[in-house]
N, CA and C atoms as an extended XYZ file, in Angstrom:
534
Properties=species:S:1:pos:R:3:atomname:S:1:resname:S:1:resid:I:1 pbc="F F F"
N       -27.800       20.978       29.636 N   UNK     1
C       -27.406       19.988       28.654 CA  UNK     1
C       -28.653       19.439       28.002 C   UNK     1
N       -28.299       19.292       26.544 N   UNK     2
C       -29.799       18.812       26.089 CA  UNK     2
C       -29.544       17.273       25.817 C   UNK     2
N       -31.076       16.789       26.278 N   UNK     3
C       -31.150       15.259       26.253 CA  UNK     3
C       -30.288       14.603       25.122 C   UNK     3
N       -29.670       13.723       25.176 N   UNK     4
C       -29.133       12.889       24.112 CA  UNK     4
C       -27.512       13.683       23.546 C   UNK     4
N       -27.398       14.834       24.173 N   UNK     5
C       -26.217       15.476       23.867 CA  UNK     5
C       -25.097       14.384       24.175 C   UNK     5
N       -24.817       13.733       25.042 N   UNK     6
C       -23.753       13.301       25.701 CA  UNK     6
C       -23.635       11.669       24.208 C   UNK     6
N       -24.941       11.033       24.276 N   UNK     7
C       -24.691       10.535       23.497 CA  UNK     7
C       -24.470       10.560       21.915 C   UNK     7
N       -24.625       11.675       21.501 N   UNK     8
C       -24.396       12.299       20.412 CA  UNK     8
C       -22.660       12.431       20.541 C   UNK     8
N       -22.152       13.038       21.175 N   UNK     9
C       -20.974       13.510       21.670 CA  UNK     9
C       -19.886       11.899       22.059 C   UNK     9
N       -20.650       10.881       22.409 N   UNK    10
C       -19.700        9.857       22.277 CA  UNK    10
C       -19.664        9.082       20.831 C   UNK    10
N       -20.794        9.096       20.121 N   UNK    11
C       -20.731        8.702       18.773 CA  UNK    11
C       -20.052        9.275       17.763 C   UNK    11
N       -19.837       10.563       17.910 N   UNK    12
C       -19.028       11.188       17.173 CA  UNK    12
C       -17.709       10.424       17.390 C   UNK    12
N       -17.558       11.136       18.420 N   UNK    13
C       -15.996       10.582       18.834 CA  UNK    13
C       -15.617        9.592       18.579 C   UNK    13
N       -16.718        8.643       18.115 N   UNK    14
C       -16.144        6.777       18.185 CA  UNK    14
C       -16.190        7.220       17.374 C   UNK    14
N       -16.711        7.672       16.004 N   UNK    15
C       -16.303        7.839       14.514 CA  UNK    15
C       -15.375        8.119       14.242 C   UNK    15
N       -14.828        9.402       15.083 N   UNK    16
C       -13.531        9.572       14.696 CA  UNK    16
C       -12.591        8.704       15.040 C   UNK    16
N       -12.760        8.023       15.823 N   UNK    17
C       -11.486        6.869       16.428 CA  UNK    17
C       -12.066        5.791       15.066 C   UNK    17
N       -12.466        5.503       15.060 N   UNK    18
C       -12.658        4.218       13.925 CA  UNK    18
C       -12.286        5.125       12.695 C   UNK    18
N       -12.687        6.098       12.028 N   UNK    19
C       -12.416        6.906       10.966 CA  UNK    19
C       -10.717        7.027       11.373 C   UNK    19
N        -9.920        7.300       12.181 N   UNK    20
C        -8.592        7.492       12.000 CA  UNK    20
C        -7.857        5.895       12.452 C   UNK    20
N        -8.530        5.097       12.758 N   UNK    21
C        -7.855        3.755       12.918 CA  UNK    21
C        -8.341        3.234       11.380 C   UNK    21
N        -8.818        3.388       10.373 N   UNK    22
C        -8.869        2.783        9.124 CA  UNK    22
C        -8.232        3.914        7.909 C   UNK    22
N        -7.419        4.840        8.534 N   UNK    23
C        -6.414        5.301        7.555 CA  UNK    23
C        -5.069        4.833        7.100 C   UNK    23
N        -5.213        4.547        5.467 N   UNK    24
C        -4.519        3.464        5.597 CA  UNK    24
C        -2.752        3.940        5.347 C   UNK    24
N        -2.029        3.316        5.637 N   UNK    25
C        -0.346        3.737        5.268 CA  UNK    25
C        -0.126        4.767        3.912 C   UNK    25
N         0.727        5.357        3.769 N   UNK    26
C         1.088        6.318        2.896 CA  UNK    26
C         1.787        5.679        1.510 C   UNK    26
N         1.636        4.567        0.767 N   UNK    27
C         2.459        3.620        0.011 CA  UNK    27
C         1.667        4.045       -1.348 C   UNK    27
N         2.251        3.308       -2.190 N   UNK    28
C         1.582        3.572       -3.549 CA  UNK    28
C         0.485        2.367       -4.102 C   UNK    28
N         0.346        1.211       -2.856 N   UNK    29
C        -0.148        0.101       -3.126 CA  UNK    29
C        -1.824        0.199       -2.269 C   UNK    29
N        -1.424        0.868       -1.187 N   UNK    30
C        -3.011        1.366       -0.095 CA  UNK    30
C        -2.772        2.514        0.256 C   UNK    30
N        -2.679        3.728       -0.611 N   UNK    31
C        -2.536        4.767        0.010 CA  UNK    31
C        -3.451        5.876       -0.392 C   UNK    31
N        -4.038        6.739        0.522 N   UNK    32
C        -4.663        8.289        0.069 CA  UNK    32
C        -3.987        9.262       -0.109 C   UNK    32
N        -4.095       10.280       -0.819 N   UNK    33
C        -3.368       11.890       -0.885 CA  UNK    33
C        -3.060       11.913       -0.286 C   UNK    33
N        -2.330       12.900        0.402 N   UNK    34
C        -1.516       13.040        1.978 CA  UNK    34
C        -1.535       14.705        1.564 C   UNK    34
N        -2.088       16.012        2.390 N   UNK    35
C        -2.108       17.056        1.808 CA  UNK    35
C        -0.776       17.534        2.623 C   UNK    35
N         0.343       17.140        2.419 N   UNK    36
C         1.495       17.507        3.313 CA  UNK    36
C         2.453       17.051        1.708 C   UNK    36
N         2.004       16.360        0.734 N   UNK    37
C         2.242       15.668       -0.277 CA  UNK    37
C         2.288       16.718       -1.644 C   UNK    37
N         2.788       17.044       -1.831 N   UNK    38
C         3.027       17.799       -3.559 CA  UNK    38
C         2.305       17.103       -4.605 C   UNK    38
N         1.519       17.184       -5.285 N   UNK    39
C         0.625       16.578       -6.445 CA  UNK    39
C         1.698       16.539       -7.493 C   UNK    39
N         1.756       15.111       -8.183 N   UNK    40
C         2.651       14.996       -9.447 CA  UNK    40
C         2.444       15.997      -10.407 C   UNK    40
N         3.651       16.197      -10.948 N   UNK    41
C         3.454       17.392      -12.046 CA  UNK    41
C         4.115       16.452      -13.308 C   UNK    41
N         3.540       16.654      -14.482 N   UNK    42
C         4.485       16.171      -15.462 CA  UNK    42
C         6.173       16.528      -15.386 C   UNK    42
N         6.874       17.182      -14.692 N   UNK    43
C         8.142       17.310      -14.872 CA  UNK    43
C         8.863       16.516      -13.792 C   UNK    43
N         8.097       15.549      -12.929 N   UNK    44
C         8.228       14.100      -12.076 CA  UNK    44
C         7.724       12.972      -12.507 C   UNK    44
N         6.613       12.652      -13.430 N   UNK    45
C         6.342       11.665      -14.066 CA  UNK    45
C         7.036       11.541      -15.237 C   UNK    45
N         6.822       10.153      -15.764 N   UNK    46
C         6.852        9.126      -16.766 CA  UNK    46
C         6.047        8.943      -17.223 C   UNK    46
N         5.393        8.639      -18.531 N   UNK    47
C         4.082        7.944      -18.791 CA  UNK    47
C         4.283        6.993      -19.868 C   UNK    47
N         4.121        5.904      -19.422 N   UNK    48
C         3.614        4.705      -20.663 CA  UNK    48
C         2.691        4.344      -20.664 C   UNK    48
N         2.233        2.853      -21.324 N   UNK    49
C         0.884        2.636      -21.967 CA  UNK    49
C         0.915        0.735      -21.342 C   UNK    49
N         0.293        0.704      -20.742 N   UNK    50
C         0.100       -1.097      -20.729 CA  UNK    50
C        -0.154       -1.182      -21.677 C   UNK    50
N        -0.277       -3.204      -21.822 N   UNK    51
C        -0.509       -4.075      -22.804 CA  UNK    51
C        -1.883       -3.528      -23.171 C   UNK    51
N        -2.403       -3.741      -24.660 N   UNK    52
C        -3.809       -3.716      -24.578 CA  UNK    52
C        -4.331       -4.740      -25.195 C   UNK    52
N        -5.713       -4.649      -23.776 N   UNK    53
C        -7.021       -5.541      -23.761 CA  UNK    53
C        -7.465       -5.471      -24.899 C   UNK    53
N        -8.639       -6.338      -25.623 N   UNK    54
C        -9.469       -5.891      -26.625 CA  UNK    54
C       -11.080       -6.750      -25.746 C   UNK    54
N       -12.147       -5.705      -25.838 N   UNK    55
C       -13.259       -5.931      -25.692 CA  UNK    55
C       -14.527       -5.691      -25.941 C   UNK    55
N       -15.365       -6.339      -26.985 N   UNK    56
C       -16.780       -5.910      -27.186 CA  UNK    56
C       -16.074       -4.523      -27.753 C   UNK    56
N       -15.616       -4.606      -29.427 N   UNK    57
C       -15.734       -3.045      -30.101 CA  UNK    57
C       -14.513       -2.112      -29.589 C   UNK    57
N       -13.539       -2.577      -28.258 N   UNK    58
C       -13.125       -1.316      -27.613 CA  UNK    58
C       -12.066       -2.045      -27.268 C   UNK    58
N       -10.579       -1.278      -27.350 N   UNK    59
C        -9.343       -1.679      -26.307 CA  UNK    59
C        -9.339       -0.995      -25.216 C   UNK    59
N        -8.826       -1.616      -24.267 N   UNK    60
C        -8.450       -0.881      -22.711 CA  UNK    60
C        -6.947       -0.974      -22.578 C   UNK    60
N        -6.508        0.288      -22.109 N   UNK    61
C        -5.099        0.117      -21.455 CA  UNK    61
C        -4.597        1.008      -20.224 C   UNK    61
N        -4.055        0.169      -19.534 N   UNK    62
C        -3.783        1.355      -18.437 CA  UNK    62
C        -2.532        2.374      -18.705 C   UNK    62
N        -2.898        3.190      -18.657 N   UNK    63
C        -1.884        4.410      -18.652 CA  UNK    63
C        -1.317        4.391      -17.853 C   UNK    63
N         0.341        4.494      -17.800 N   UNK    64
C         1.004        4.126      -16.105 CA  UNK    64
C         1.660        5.475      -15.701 C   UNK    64
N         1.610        5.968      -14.607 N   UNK    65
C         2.465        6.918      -14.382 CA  UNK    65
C         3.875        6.813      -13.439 C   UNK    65
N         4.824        7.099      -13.819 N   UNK    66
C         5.907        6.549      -12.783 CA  UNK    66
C         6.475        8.098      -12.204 C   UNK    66
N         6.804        8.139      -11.007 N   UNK    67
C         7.096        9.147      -10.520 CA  UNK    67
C         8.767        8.947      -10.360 C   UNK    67
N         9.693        9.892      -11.460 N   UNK    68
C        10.765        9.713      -11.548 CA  UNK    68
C        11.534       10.953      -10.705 C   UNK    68
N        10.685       11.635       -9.986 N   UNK    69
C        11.483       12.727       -8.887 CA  UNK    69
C        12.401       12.422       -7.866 C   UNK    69
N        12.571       12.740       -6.921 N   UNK    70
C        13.202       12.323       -5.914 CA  UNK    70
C        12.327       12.826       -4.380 C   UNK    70
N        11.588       13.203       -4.240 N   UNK    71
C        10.296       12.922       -3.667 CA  UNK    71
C         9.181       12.744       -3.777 C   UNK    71
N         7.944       11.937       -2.955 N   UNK    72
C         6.578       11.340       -2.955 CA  UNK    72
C         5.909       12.183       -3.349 C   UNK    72
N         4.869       11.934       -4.095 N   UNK    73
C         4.045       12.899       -4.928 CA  UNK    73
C         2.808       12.436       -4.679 C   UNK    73
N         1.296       13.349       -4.983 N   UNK    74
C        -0.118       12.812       -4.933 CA  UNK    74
C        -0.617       13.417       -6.309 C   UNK    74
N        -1.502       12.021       -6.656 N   UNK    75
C        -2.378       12.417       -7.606 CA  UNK    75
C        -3.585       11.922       -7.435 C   UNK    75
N        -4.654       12.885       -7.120 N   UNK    76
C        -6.275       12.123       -7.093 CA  UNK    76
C        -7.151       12.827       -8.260 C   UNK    76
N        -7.763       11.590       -8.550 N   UNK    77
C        -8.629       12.304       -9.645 CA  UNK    77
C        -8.110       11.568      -11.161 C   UNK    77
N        -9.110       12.652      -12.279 N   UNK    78
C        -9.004       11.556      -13.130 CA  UNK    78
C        -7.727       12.609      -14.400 C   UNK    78
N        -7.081       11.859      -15.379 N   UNK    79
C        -6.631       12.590      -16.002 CA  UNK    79
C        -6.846       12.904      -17.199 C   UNK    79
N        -6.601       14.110      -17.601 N   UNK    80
C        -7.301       14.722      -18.899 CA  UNK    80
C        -6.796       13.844      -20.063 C   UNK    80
N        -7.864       12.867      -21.214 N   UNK    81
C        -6.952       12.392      -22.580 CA  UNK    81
C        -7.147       12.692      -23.993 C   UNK    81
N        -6.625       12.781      -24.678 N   UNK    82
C        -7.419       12.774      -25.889 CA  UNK    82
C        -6.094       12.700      -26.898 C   UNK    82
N        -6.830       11.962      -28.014 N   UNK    83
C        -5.785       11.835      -29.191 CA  UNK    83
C        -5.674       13.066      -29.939 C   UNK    83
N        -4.117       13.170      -30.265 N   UNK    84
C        -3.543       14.122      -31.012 CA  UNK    84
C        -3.152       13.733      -32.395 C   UNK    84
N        -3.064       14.573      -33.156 N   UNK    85
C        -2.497       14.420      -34.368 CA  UNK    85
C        -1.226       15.680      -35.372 C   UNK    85
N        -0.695       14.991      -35.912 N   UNK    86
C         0.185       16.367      -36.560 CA  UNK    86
C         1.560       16.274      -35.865 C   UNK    86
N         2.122       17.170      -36.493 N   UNK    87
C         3.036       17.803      -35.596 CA  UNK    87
C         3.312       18.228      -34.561 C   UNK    87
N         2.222       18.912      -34.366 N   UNK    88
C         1.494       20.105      -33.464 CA  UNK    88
C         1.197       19.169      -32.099 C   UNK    88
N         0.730       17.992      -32.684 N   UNK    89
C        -0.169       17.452      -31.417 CA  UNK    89
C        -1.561       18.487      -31.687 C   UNK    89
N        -2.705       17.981      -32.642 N   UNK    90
C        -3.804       18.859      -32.643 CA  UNK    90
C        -4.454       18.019      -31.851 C   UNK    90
N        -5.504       18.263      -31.464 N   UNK    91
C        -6.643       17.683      -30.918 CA  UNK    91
C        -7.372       16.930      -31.833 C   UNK    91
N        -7.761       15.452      -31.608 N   UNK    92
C        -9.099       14.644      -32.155 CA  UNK    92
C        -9.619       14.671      -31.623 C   UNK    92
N       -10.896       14.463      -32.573 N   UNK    93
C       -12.015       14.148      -31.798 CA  UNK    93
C       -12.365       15.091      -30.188 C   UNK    93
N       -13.208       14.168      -29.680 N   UNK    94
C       -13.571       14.927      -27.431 CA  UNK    94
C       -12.453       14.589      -27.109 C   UNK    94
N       -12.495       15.122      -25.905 N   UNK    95
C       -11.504       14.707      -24.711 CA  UNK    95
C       -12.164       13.213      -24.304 C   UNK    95
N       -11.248       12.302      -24.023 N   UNK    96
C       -12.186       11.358      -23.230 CA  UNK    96
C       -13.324       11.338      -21.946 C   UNK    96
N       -14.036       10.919      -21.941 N   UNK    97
C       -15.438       10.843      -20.714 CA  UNK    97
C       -14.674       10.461      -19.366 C   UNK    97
N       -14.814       10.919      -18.613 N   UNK    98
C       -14.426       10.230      -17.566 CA  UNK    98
C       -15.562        9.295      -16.737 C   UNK    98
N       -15.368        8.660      -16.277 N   UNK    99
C       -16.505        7.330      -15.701 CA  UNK    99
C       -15.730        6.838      -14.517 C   UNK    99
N       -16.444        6.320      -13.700 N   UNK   100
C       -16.082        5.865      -12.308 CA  UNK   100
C       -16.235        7.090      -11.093 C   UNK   100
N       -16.552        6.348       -9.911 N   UNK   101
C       -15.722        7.105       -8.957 CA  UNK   101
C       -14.305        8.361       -8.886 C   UNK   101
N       -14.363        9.123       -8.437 N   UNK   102
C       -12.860        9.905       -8.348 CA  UNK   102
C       -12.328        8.951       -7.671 C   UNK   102
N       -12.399        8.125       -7.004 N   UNK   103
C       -11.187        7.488       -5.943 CA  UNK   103
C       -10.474        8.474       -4.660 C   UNK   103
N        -9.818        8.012       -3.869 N   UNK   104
C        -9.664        8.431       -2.826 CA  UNK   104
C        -8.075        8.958       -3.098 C   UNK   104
N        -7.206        8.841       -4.475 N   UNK   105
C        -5.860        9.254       -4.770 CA  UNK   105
C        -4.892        8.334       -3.982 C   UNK   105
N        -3.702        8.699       -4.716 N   UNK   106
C        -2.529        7.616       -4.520 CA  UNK   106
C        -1.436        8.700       -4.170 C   UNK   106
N        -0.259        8.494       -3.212 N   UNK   107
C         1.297        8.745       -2.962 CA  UNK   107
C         2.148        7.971       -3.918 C   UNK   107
N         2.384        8.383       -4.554 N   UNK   108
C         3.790        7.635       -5.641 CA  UNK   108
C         4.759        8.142       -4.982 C   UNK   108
N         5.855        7.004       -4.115 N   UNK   109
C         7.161        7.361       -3.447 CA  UNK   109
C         7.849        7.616       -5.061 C   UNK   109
N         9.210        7.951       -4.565 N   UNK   110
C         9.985        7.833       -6.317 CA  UNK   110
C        10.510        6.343       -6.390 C   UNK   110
N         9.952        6.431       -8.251 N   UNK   111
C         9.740        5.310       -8.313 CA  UNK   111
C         8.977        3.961       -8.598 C   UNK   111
N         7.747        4.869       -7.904 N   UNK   112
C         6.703        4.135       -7.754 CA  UNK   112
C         5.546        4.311       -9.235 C   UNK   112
N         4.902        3.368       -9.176 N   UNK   113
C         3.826        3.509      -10.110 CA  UNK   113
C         2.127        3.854       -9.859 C   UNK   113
N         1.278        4.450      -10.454 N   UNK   114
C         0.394        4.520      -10.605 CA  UNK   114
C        -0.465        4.294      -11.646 C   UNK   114
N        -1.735        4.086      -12.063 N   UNK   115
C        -2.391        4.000      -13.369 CA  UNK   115
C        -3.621        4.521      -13.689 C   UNK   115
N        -4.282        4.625      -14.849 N   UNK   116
C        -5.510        5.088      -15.204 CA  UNK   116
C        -5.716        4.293      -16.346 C   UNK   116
N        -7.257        3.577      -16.127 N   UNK   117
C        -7.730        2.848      -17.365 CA  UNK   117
C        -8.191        3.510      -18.227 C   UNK   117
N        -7.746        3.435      -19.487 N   UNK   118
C        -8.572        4.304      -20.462 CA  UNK   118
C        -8.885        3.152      -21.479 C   UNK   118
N       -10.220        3.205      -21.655 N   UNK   119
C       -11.031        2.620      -23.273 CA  UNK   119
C       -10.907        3.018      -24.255 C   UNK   119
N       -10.785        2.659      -25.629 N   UNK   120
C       -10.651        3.450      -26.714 CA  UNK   120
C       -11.651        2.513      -27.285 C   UNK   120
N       -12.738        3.088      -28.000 N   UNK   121
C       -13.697        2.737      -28.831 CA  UNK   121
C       -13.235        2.075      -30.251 C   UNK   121
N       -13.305        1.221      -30.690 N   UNK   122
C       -12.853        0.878      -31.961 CA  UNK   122
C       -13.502        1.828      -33.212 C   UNK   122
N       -12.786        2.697      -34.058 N   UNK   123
C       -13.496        4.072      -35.082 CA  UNK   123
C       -14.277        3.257      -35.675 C   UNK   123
N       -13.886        1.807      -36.432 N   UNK   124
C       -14.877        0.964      -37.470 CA  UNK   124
C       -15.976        1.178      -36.756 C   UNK   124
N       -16.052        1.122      -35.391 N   UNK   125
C       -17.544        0.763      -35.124 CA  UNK   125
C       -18.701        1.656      -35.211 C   UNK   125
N       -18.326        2.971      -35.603 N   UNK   126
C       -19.215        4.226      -35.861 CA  UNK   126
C       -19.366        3.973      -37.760 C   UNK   126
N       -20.364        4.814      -38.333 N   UNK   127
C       -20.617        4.974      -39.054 CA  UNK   127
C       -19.664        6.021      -39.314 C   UNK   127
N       -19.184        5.614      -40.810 N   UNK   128
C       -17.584        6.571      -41.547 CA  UNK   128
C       -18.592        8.292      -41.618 C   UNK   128
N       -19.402        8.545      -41.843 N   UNK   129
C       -19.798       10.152      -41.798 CA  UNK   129
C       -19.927       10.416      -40.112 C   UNK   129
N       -20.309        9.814      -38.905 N   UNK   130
C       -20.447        9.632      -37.929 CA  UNK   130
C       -19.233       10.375      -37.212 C   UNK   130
N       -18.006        9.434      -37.692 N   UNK   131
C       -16.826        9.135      -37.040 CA  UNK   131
C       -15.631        9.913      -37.682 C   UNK   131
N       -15.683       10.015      -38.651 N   UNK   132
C       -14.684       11.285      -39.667 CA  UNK   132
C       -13.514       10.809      -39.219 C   UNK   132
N       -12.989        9.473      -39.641 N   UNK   133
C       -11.950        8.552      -39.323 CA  UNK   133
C       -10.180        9.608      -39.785 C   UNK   133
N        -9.393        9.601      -38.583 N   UNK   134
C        -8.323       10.620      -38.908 CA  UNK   134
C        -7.359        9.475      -38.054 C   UNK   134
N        -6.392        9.647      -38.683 N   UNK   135
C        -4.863        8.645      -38.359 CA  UNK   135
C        -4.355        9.866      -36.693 C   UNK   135
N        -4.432        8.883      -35.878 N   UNK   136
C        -4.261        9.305      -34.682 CA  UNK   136
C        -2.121        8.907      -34.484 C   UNK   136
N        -1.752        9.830      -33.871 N   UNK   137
C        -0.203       10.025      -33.255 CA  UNK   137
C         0.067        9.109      -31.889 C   UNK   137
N        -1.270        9.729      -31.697 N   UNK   138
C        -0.943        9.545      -29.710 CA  UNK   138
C        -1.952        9.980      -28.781 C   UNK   138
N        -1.371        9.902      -27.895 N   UNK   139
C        -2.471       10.875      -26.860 CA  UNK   139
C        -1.766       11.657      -26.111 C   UNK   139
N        -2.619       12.548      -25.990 N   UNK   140
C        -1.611       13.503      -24.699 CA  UNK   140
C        -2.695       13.896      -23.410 C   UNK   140
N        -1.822       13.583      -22.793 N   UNK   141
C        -2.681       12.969      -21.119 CA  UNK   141
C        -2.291       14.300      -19.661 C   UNK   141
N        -2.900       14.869      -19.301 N   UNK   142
C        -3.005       15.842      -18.607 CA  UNK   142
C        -2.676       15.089      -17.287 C   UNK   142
N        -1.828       15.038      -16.238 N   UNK   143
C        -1.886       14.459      -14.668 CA  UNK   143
C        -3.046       14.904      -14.227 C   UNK   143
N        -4.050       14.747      -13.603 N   UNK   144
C        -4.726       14.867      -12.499 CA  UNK   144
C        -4.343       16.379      -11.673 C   UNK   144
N        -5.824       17.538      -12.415 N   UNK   145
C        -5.396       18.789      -11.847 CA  UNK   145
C        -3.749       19.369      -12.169 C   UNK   145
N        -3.470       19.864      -13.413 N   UNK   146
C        -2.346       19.919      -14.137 CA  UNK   146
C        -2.794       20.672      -15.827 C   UNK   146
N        -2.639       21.615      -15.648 N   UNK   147
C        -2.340       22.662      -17.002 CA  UNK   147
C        -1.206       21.750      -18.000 C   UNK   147
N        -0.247       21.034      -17.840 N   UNK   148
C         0.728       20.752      -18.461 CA  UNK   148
C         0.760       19.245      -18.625 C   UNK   148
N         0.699       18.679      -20.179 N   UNK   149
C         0.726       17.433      -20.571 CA  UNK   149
C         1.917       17.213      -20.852 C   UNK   149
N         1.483       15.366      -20.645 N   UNK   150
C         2.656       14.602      -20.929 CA  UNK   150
C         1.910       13.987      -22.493 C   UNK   150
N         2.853       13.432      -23.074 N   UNK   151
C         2.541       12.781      -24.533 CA  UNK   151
C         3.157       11.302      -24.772 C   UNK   151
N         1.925       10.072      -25.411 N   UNK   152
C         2.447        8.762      -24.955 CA  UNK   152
C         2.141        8.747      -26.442 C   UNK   152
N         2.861        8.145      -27.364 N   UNK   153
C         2.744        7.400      -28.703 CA  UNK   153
C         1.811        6.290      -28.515 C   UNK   153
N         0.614        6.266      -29.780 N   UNK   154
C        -0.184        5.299      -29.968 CA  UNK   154
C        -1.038        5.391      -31.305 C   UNK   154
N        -0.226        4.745      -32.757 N   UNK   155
C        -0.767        5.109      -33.969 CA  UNK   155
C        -2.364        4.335      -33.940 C   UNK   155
N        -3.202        5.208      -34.518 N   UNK   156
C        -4.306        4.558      -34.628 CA  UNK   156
C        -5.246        5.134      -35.304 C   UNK   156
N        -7.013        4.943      -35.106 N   UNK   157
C        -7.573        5.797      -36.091 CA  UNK   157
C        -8.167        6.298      -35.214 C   UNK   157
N        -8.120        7.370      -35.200 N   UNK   158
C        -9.408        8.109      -33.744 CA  UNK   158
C       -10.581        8.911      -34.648 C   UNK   158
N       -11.533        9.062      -33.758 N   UNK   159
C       -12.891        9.836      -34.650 CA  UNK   159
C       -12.266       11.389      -34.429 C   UNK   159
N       -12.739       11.804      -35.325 N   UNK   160
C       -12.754       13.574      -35.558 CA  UNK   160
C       -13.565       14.044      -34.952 C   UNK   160
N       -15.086       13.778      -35.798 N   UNK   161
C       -16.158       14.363      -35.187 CA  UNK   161
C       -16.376       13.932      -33.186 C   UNK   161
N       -16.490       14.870      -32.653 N   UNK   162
C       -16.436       14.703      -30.918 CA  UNK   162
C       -17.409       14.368      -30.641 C   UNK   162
N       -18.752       14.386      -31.454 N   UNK   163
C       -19.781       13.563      -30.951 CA  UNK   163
C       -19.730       11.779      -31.103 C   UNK   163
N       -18.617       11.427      -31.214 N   UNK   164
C       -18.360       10.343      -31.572 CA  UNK   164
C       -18.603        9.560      -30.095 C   UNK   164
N       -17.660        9.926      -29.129 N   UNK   165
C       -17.634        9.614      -27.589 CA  UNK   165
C       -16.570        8.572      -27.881 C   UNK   165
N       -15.342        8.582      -28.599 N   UNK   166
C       -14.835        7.372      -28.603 CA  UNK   166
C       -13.840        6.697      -27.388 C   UNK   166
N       -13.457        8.003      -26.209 N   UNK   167
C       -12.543        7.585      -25.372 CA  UNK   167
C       -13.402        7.646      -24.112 C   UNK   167
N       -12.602        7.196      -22.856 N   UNK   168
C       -13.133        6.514      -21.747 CA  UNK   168
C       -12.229        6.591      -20.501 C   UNK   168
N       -11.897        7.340      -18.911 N   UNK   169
C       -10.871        7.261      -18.562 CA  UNK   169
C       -11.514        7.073      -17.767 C   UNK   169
N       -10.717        6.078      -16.386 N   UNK   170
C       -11.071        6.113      -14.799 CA  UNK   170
C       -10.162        6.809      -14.147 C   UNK   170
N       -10.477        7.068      -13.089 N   UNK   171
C        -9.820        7.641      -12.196 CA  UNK   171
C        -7.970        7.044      -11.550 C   UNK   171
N        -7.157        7.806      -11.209 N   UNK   172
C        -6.314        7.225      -11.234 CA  UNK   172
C        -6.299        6.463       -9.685 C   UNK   172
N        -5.626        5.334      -10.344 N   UNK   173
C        -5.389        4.086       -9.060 CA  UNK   173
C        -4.405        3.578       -9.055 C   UNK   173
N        -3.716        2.866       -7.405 N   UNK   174
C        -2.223        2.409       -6.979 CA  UNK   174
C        -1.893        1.252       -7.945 C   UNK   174
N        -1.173        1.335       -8.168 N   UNK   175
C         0.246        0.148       -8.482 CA  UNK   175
C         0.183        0.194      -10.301 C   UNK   175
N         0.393       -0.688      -11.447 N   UNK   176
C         0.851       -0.576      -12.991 CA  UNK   176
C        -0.232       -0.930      -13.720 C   UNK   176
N        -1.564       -1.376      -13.083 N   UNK   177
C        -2.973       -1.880      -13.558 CA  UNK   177
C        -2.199       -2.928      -14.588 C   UNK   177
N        -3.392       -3.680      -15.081 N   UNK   178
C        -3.121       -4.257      -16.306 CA  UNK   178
C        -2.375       -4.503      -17.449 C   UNK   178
């Protein structure tokens, strides 16, 4: 046995006992992924738009997701946004930046809610050759690891040009945010 093995070998172990005594319940209010858990797909969510903030140049709103299935779903991570336009739903402008932490993901029982903050840059605040100001539809918002969007109405002016950086998303987090 090599020196210090044994105590190596009880520290672990207390990690793991403290690491599985601070896992927290499976809820949509303190909860992590659960990989026993199906990841939301847009054909179980809902998506609306909170109230929006206005701050320094930029609105914030949380994007809500409601899980209208009939079983608990996981989503960790952040979700894909960007304003559309047309008919079509074309693409403006970038995709939004994502910023923050990934977070540790949420269980949405059915029912339940989840959210993601997204910023939107105010277009005035770029220079009009900068910003190539285009009448925005909406956005269409990708779930977290998901080929397939959902689409939330939101008339506005979004930048064209993608070097603009005008959008902003966090990671998704428990309960209707803001």
């Amino acid at each position: 046995m090599l020196p210090g093995s044994r105590t190596l070998g009880t520290v672990t172990g207390g990690l793991l006992a403290i690491a599985m005594a601070t896992v927290p319940a499976a809820n949509a209010s303190t909860s992590s992924a659960s990989p026993q858990v199906e990841r939301c797909t847009p054909a179980v969510l809902q998506l609306s738009l909170g109230p929006a903030h206005g701050a320094a140049g930029s609105v914030n709103q949380a994007l809500r997701f409601t899980n209208v299935g009939n079983t608990p779903c996981s989503m960790v991570g952040f979700p894909g946004v960007s304003y559309v336009t047309g008919d079509v739903g074309n693409q403006v402008g970038a995709p939004a930046a994502r910023t923050g932490p990934t977070g540790t993901g949420v269980v949405l029982q059915p029912g339940q809610r989840a959210h993601s903050d997204v910023s939107h840059a105010v277009a005035q605040n770029y220079p009009e050759s900068r910003c190539e100001p285009t009448h925005v539809r909406g956005m269409r918002v990708y779930p977290p690891n998901d080929h397939w969007a959902l689409y939330v109405p939101r008339p506005a002016t979004g930048c064209a040009n993608p070097d603009a950086g005008q959008l902003q998303v966090r990671a998704v987090q428990p309960g209707p945010g803001r």
